[in-house]
C-alpha positions in Angstrom: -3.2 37.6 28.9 -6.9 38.1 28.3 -9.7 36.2 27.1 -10.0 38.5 24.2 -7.1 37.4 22.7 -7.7 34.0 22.9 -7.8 31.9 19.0 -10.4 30.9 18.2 -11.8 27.1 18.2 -11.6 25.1 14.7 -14.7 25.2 12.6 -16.5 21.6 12.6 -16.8 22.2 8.5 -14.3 23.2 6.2 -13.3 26.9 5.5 -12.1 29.0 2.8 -8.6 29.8 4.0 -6.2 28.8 6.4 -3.1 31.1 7.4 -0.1 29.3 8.6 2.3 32.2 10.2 5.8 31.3 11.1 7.4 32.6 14.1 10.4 31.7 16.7 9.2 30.4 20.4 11.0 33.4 21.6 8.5 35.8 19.6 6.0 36.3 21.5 5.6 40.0 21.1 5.2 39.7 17.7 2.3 37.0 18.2 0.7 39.5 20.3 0.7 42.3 17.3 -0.7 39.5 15.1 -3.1 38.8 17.6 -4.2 42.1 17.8 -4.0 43.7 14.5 -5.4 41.6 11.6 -6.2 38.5 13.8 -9.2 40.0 15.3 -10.6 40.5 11.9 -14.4 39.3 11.7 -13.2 36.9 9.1 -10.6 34.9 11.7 -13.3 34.7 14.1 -15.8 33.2 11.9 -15.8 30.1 10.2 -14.1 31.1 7.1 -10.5 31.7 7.8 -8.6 29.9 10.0 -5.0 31.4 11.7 -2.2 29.5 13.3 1.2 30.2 14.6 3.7 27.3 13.7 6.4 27.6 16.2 9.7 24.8 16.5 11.3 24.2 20.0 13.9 26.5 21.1 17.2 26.0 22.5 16.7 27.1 25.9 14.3 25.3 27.9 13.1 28.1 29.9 11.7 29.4 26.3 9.9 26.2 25.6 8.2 26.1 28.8 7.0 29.9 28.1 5.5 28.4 24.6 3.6 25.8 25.8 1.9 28.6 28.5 0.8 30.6 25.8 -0.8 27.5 23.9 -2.6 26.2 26.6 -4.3 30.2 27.3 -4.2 31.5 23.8 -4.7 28.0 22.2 -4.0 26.5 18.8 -0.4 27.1 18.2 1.6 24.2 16.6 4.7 23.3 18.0 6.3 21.3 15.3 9.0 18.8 17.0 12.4 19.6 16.0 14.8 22.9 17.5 14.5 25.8 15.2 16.8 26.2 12.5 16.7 28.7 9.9 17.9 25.7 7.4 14.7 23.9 8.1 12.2 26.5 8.1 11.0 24.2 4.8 9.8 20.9 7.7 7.3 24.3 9.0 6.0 25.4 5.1 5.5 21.3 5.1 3.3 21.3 8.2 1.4 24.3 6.8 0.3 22.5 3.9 -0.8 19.7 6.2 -2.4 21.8 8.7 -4.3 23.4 6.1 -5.8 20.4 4.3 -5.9 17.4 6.7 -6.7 19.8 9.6 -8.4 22.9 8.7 -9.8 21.6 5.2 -8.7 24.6 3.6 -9.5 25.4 0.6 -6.8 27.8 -0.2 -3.8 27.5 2.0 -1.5 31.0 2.6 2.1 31.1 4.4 3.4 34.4 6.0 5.9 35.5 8.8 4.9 37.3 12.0 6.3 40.5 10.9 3.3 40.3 7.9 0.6 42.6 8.0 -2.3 40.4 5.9 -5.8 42.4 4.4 -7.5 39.1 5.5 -10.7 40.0 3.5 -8.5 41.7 0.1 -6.6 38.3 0.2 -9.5 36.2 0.5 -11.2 38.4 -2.0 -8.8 37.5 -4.2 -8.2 34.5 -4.0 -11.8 33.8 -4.6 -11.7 35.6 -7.5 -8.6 35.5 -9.7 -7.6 32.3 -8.3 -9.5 29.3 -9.0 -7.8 26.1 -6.8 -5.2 25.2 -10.1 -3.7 28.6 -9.5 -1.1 29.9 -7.4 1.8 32.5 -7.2 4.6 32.6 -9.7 7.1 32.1 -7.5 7.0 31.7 -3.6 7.6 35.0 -1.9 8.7 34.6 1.8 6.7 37.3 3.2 3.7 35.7 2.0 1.7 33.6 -0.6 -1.0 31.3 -1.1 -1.5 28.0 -1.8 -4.4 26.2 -3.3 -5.7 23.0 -1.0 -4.6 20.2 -4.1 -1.0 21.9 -4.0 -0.5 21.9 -0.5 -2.0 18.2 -0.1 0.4 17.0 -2.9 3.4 18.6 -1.0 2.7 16.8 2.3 1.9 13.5 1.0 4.9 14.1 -1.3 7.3 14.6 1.9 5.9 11.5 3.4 6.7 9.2 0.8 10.3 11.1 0.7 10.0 12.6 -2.9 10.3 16.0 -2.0 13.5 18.0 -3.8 14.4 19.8 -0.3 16.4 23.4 0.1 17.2 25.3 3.6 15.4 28.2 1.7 11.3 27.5 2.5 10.8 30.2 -0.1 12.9 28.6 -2.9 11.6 25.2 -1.8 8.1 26.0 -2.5 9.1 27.2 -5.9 10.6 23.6 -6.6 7.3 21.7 -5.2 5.2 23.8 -7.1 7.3 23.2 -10.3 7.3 19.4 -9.1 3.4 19.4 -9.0 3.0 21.5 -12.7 4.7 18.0 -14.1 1.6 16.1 -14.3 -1.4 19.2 -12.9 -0.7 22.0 -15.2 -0.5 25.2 -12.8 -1.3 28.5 -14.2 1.1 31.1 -12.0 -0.2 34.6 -11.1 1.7 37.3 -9.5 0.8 40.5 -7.4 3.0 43.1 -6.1 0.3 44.1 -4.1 2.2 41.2 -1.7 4.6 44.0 -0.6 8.0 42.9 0.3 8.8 46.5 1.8 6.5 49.1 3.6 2.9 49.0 1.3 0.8 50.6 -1.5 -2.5 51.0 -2.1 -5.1 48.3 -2.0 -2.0 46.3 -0.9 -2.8 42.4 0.8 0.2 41.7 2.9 3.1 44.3 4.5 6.1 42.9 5.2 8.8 44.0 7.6 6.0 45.2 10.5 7.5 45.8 13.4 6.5 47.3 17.0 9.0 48.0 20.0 9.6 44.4 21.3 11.6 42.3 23.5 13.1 39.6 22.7 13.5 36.5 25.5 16.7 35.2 24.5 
């Protein structure tokens, strides 16, 4: 519990990209390696990228109380209101999209788990470079992907007004909304293995399936 890891406060303008991770309220290890791996990047701690932990309630209490601690001293986690549930991990990918643009006035918008190693600046490289704001990923890989801003404002106002197709998979889901916004926008899809689903490669952007020695509070 030190200063050091504390988030950072949220730009006054907007910024280039925002990072919404997913994790559980009883993951707090794995926050901890996020914090102190590729959070502390100079990019997350200046006012281009912004990174935030979107966390549902958990079942025990004694959990929750532990959550809202660490997001009073660390700061800047969402707590989305509902108890986790791995069938609506797609109500979290929808609060990402609204973080993003209504918060953080993102203009590209990435999702990734807490087990996801990100290259913040390769990512944001990228993005900046191959993928203009019509563009986006093929298909939505859960271990990562991005998002540009009129995407991810389309899917939240879309939810609001309840004409979102929705799927317990978040992954699958995102697939469909994109698909539902390339109706009437026109998206052009790119893909990059160098999102790695398993272990990494060179010049890779995200690892997936990082993991430390942890404990779990369960």
């Amino acid at each position: 519990m030190l200063n050091k890891w504390k988030t950072p406060r949220l730009p006054d303008a907007p910024v280039d990209l925002f990072i919404g991770v997913l994790s559980a309220g009883n993951h707090f290890a794995e926050r901890m390696v996020v914090r102190k791996s590729w959070m502390l990047y100079e990019l997350v701690k200046s006012s281009h990228v912004v990174a935030r932990f979107l966390v549902a309630l958990h079942a025990r209490k004694e959990v929750n109380a532990e959550l809202k601690k660490e997001a009073y001293f660390f700061g800047y986690i969402v707590i989305v209101p509902y108890m986790d549930n791995y069938d609506l991990v797609f109500l979290k990918t929808i609060a990402i999209c609204e973080y993003g643009v209504r918060t953080a006035s993102a203009k590209y918008i990435m999702k990734c788990d807490d087990d996801t190693f990100i290259r913040v600046d390769v990512v944001l490289s990228e993005a900046n470079k191959e993928w203009p704001e019509e563009d986006c990923p093929p298909y939505a890989n859960g271990p990562g992907y991005i998002l540009s801003s009129d995407i991810a404002e389309f899917i939240a106002s879309e939810f609001e007004k309840h004409n979102l197709k929705l799927f317990k998979m978040e992954d699958v889901s995102m697939g469909m909304w994109v698909e539902q916004f390339n109706k009437t926008n026109g998206v052009e899809y790119v893909h990059s293995l160098k999102f790695c689903q398993f272990g990494c490669i060179e010049d890779y952007y995200t690892a997936h399936y990082q993991y430390t020695n942890v404990v779990h509070v369960e």
